[in-house]
N, C-alpha and C positions, 0 to 999 in steps of 0.2 A: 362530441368530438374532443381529441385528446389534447390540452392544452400546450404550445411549447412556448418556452421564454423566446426573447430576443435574443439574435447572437450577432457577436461582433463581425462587421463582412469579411470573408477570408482574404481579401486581398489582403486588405487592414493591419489585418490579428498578424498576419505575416511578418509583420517589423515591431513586432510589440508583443511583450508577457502579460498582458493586462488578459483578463478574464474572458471568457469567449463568450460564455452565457451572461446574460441579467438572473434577476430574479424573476418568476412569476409573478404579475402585478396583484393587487387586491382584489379584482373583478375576476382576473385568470383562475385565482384560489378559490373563490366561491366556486365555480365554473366548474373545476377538475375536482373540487369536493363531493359535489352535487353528483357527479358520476359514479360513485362509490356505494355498493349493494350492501354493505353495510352487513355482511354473509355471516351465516348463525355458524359454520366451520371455515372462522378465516384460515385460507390457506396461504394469504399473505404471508401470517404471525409465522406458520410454521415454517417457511419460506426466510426466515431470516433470525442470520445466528444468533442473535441477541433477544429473539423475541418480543420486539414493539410490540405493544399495542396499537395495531394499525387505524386498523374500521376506527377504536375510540378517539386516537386523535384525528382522525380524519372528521370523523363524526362533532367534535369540537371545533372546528373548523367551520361546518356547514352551520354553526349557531353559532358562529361568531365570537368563542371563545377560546381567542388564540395565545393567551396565556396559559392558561387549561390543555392547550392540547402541548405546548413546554416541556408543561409540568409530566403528560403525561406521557411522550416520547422521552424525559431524563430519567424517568425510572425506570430504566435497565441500557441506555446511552447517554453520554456526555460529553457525545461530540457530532449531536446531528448535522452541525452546519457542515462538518468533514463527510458524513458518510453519504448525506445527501447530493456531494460533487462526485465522491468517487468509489460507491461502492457501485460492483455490478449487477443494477436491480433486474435488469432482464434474466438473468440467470436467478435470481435470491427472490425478495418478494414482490416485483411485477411479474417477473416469469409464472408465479402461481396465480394470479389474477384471474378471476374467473371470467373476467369481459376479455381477457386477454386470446381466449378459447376462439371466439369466432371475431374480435374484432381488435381493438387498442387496448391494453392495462390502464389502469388507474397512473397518472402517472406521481409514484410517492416518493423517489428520490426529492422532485421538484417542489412536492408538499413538504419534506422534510427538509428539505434546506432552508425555504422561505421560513418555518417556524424556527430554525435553529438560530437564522439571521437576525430574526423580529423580537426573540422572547431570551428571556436570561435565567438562568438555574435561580428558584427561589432561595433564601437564606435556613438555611437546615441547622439545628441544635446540634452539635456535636458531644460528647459524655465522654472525656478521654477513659482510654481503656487501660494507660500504662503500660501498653506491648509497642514495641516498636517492628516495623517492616523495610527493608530496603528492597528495593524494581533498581535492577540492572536494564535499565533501556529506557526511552521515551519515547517510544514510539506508540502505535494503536493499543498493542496487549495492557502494556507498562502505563501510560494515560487512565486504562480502562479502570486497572486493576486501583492504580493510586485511589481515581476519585468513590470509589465501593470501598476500601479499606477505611479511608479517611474518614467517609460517613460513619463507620462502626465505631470510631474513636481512637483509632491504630495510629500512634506517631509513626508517618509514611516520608521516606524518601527515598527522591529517585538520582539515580546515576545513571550521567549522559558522557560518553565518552568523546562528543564532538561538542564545537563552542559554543552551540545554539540546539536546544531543546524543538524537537518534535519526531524524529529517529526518520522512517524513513517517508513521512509525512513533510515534512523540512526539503530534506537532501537528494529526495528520489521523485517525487511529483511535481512538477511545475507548476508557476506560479497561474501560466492560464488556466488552469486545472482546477487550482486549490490557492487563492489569495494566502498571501502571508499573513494577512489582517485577521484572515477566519483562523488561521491556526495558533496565531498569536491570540486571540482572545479567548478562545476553548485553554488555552495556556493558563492564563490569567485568572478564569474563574476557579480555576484547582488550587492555583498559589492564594485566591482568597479563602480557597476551606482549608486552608493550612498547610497543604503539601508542600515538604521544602524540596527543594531540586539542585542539584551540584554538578555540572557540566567541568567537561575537559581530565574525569575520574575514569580510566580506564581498566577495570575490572578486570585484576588477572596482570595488570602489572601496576598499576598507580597503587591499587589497595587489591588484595585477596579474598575470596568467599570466608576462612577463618577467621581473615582481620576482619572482616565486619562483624560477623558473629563475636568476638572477643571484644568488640564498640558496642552490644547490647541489642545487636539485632535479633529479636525472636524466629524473625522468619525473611527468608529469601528468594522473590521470584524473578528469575532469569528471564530476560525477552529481550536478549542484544540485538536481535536482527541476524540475518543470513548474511554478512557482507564479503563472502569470499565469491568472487565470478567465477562462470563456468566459462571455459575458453572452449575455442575447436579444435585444438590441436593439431593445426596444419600448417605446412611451412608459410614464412615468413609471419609467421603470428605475431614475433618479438620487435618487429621494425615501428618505427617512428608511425605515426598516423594510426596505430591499432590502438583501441582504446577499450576496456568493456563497458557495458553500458553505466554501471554503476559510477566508474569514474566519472564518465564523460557530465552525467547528470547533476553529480555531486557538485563536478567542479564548476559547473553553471548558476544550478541551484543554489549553494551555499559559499562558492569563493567568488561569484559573480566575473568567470574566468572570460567570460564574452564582452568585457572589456580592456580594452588595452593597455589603459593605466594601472590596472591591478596587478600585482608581484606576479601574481602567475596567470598571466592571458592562454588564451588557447588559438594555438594556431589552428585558422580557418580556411580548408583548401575548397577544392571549385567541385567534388562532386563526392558523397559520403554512400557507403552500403552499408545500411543498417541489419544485420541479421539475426532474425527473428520474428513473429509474428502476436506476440504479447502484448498487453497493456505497456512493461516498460521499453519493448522496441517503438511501440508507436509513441510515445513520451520523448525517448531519444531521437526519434524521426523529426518530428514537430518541434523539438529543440535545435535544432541541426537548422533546420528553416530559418528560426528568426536568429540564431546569430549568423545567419549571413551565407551558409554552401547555395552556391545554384542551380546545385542538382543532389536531391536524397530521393536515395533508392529504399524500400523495404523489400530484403529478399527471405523468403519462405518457402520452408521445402514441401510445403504441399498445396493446397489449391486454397482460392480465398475462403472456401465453404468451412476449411478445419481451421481457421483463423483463431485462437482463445481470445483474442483482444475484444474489448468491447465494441459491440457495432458503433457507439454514438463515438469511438474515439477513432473508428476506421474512418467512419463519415469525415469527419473534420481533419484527418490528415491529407484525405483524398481533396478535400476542399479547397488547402492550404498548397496543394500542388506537389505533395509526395506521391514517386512514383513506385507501385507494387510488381514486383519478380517473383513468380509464381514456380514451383516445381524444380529450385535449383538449391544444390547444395552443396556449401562451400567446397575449394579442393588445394588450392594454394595462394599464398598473397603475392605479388611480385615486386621484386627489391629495383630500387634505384638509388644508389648512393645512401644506403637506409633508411630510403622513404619507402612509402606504400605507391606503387605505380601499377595498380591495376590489381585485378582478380580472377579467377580462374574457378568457373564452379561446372559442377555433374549436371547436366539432364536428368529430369526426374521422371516417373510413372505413381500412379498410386497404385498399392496391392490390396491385399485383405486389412479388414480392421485390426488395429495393436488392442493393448489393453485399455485403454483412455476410450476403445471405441470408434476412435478415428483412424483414416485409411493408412496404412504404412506405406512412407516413399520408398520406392525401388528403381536404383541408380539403372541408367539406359546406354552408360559404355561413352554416352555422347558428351561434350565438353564445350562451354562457350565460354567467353570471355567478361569482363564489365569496365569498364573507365571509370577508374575511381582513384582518388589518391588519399580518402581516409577510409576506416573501416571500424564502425561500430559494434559488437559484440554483445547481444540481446538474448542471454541465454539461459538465463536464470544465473540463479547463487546457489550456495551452498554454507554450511557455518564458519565460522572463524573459530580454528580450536584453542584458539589464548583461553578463554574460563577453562575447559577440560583441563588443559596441560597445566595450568595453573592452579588447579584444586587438585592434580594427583601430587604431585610436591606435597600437598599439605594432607596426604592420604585420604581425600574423598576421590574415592573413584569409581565415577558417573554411568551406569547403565547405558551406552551407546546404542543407536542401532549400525548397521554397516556404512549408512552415508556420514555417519557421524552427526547424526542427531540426536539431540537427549534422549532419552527412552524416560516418557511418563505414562503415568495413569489417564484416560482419555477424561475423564471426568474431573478428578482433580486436580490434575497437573501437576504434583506430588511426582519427584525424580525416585530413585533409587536408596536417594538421601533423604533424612527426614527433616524437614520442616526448610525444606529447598523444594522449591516449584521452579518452573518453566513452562514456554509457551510463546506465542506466533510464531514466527519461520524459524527458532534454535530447537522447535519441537513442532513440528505441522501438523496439526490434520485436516486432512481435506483443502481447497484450494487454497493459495498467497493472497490474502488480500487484507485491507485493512480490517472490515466487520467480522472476518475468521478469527481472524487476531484478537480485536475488541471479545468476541464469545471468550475465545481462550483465556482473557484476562479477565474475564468475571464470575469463570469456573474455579480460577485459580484464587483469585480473592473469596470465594465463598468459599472454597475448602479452608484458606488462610485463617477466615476468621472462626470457625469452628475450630481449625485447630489451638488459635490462644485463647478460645473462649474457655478449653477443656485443660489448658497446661499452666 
């Protein structure tokens, strides 16, 4: 039977950012190791973007050598205790479990955090190489990419355009989610191999992609993050109480705006629609709760089955007492003295599958109303074009695609420019999420270091 940690009781978790899970205890880890086939084609491995070594750290686990298995989930991640809260293993490598077929997966999110929590990166030789590298971002790619470069011996620094280091690890995941402690310390072990880090550098106007190159930089990999919101473009979007999500998270996460005393508090009114149905609507949902609405809505325009959010995050929103609106899709906000006084959304239908595979809503003419006086805006991002606009001034100009995302090489991450990279959300492939990201930063460091090993 499939092991689960203890969770903090949802009444509880409701008034409080503290963590919802424990760890797996010592007895649970043998337990859920023990279940593990230990398969001659793990389809685990292939199941996740970074390529663990599953079966063998698991398998170091079941003999008791949980430094050993550390050692051997850091060679090719350097942030298990991160990825083990928030990456989504049902889709990645539990989704390919082979016990998962007729019964429960292994569960290896939960084996991976408890080793990331317990074990610390061994002390590695470093051989400076004399190239230097700047990461535009600190987030999962820019993290990734730092701690692989810095092994090869590359003077690595990174630039953080906001005042605290971990991109949107920090400012977009909540603290129940992802402890500050775990990302502050995965932090900590990179500034002891050396990686220096410079926050509140805004890339594209504080310093330019040229001026770093003209400071001695061999090479530079872009991974600022996606942080321009996707809005809905329906009347009253602009009124007081509309927020998108990214603001709304940020300014909880990182200005701690859910207090009163702080310069910029966030007003907190009596009932919030969150829309979307994503991991960061359900983050902005579950935020929404513990500073205090006493009523949050997630509305979604199609049914729970097309949900993309994680099931273990649908579960514990529903727990915490968010309420789900199925089949509606936004259509106007209502003004009161330029507040938000209500909403106005379509009746839905599903039709045929779009391209994602999932059913397309088809509006039904019919119209309801909702009581709300804020309005959340869960709808993904898009890039920020300050580095583009900022590097054509200095004549690099950047292979686009039409959303305005870099155009790289999939494999290298190599832009259009030479010895310029990018990667996670300013160049996507395939879904948003952090271990995307992390692959992406250590395609891109591995092309990096071939490329100063040969220049």
């Amino acid at each position: 039977m499939r092991q689960r940690p203890v969770e903090q009781d949802a009444i509880e978790r409701r008034h409080n950012f503290d963590a919802v899970e424990d760890n797996l205890t010592e007895e649970q880890v043998r337990l859920e190791a023990a279940r593990c086939l230990n398969c001659k084609n793990p389809r685990c491995v292939q199941g996740c973007p970074v390529n663990i070594r599953i079966p063998d750290f698991i398998k170091a686990l079941k003999e008791d050598r949980l430094n050993d298995a550390g050692d051997i989930i850091r060679e090719t991640s350097m942030l298990p205790s991160v990825c083990g809260r928030v990456c989504p293993q049902e889709r990645q490598c539990e989704g390919k479990c082979v016990l998962g077929i007729k019964g429960e997966a292994v569960a290896i999110g939960a084996l991976e955090r408890y080793v990331g929590d317990n074990t610390a990166p061994k002390d590695t030789e470093i051989v400076p190489s004399g190239k230097k590298v700047a990461i535009v971002g600190s987030g999962c790619a820019g993290i990734t990419a730092a701690s692989d470069l810095r092994k090869a011996g590359h003077d690595v620094t990174v630039f953080e355009a906001l005042h605290k280091f971990g991109g949107v690890l920090r400012y977009g995941i909540p603290p129940f989610r992802l402890p500050r402690k775990v990302l502050d310390r995965e932090l900590e072990n990179l500034k002891k191999m050396g990686v220096k880090f410079e926050k509140n550098v805004i890339v594209g106007k504080s310093i330019t992609l040229k001026q770093l190159q003209e400071d001695g930089f061999d090479a530079i990999f872009i991974c600022s993050g996606a942080g321009l919101p996707k809005m809905m473009n329906i009347p009253g979007e602009n009124l007081n109480g509309v927020f998108s999500a990214n603001e709304f998270l940020t300014r909880v996460n990182l200005m701690q705006a859910n207090d009163e005393t702080t310069a910029t508090p966030l007003r907190v009114g009596k009932s919030v629609a969150v829309i979307g149905g994503g991991n960061v609507a359900m983050d902005a949902a579950r935020t929404a709760v513990r500073v205090g609405f006493q009523k949050v809505f997630i509305v979604y325009r199609r049914t729970e089955a097309e949900l993309p959010a994680r099931l273990e995050e649908i579960r514990h929103a529903k727990e915490e007492g968010v309420q789900f609106v199925f089949l509606r899709a936004p259509k106007q906000i209502y003004d009161k003295e330029g507040y938000v006084n209500g909403m106005q959304f379509e009746i839905m239908e599903l039709g045929e599958p779009d391209s994602s595979g999932r059913r397309s809503p088809i509006g039904t003419g019919k119209y309801i109303d909702l009581d709300v006086d804020t309005v959340i805006v869960a709808l993904g991002t898009g890039p920020n074009p300050i580095i583009q606009k900022s590097a054509a001034m200095d004549g690099f100009n950047f292979e686009m695609d039409k959303k305005g995302y870099f155009t790289v090489n999939p494999e290298t991450r190599e832009t259009s420019i030479s010895a310029i990279y990018a990667g996670g959300d300013v160049a996507p492939v395939g879904e948003s999420n952090a271990i995307n990201a992390m692959g992406a930063g250590k395609r891109a460091a591995k092309a990096i270091n071939e490329y100063l090993t040969n220049i």
